[in-house]
C-alpha positions in Angstrom: 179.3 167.7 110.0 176.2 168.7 108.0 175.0 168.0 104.6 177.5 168.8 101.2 176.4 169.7 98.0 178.2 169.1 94.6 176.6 170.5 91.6 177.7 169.7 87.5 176.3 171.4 85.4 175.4 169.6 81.6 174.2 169.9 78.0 173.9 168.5 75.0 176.3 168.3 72.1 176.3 167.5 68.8 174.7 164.3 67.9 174.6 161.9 71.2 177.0 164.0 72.8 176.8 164.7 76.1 179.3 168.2 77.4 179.2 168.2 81.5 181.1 170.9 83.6 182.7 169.0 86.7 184.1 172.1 88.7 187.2 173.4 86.4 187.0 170.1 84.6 184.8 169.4 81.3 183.7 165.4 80.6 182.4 164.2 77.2 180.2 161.4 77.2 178.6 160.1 74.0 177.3 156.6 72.3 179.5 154.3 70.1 179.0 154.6 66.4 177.2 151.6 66.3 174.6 153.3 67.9 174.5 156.4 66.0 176.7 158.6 68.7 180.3 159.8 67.3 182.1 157.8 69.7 183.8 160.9 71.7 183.6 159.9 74.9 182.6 157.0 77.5 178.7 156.1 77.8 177.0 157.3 81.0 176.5 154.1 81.8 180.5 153.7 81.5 181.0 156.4 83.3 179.0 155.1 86.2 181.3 152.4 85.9 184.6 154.3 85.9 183.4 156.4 88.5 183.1 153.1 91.2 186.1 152.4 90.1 187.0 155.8 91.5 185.3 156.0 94.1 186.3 152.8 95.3 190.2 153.5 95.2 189.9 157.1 96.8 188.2 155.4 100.1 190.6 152.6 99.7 193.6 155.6 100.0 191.6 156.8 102.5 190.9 153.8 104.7 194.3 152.8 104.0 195.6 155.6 105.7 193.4 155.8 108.5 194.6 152.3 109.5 198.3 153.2 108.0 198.4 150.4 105.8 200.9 150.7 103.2 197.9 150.7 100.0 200.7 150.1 96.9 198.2 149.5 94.7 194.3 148.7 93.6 193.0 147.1 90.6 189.6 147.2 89.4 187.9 145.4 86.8 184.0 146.0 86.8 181.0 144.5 85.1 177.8 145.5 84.8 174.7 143.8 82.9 171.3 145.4 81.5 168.7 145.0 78.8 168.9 147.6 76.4 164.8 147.2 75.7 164.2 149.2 79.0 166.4 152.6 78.2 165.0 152.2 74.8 161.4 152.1 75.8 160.6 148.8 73.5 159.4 146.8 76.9 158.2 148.8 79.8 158.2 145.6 82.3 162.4 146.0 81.8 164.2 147.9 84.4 166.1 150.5 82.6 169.0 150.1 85.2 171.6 147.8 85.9 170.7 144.2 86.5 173.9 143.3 88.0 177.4 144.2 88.4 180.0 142.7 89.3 182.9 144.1 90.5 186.9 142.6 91.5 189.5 144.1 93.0 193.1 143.3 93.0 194.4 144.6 96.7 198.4 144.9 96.3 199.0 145.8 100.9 201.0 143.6 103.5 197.5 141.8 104.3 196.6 138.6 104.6 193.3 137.4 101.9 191.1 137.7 104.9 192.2 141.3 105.9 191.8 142.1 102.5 188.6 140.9 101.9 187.6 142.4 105.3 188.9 146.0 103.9 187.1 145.8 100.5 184.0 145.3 102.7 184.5 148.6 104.5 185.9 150.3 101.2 182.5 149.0 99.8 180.4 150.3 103.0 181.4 153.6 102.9 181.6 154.3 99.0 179.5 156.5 98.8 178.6 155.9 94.8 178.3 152.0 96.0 175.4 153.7 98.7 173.4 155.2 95.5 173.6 151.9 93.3 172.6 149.5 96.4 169.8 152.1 98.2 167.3 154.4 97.5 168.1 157.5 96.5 165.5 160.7 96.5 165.5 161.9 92.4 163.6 164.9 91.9 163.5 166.3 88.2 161.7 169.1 87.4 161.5 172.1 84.4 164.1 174.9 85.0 162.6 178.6 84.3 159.2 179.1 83.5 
């Protein structure tokens, strides 16, 4: 099987807003009022957040059937730590990025702890979001039209 592409397609909004086309779906992300968004949506950096969260449980259904284990349920609750003075350009020696996250998950299956911890492993290894946030990833950004 070869390369997939997905494509979204984005712009701003009003304020912080930020409008994104996801297929037939539309996601608004913006800033909290305390800083100076309208609060009408998650943060990207939330977003990234709820998005392991997705792409964790999706594999997890996946794996789960693969190796038809009865998955009744996962629960995620995710963390994720950064300096604000990097994204805000007040010290360039701070990584914009995440410093950390930290991520549990509650496994509700017939497993023992070991098989579950063995099965978050694999859900982790093959997460594909989890991939971007732990490797290098090519990002080219460059001026559309002329």
């Amino acid at each position: 099987m070869g390369l997939k592409t997905i494509e979204v397609q984005g712009q701003l909004d009003e304020g912080f807003a930020i409008r994104v086309e996801c297929g037939s779906h539309q996601l608004v992300m913006d800033q909290p009022r305390s800083a100076f968004g309208q609060d009408s949506g998650p943060t990207p950096l939330e977003m990234i957040l709820a998005a392991l969260a997705g792409c964790f449980g999706t594999i997890g259904r996946f794996l789960a059937h693969q190796r038809k284990i009865e998955l009744r349920s996962m629960r995620f609750a995710i963390q994720a730590d950064y300096d604000p003075n990097g994204l805000l350009g007040r010290d360039a020696s701070v990584r914009p990025g995440f410093q950390a996250l930290r991520l549990q998950v509650e496994i509700d299956a017939d497993l023992s702890r070991e098989q579950k911890q063995a099965f978050l492993r694999e859900v982790e290894r093959r997460c594909p979001l989890a991939d971007n946030l732990l490797h290098d990833t090519h990002l080219q950004s460059e001026l559309a039209g002329s």
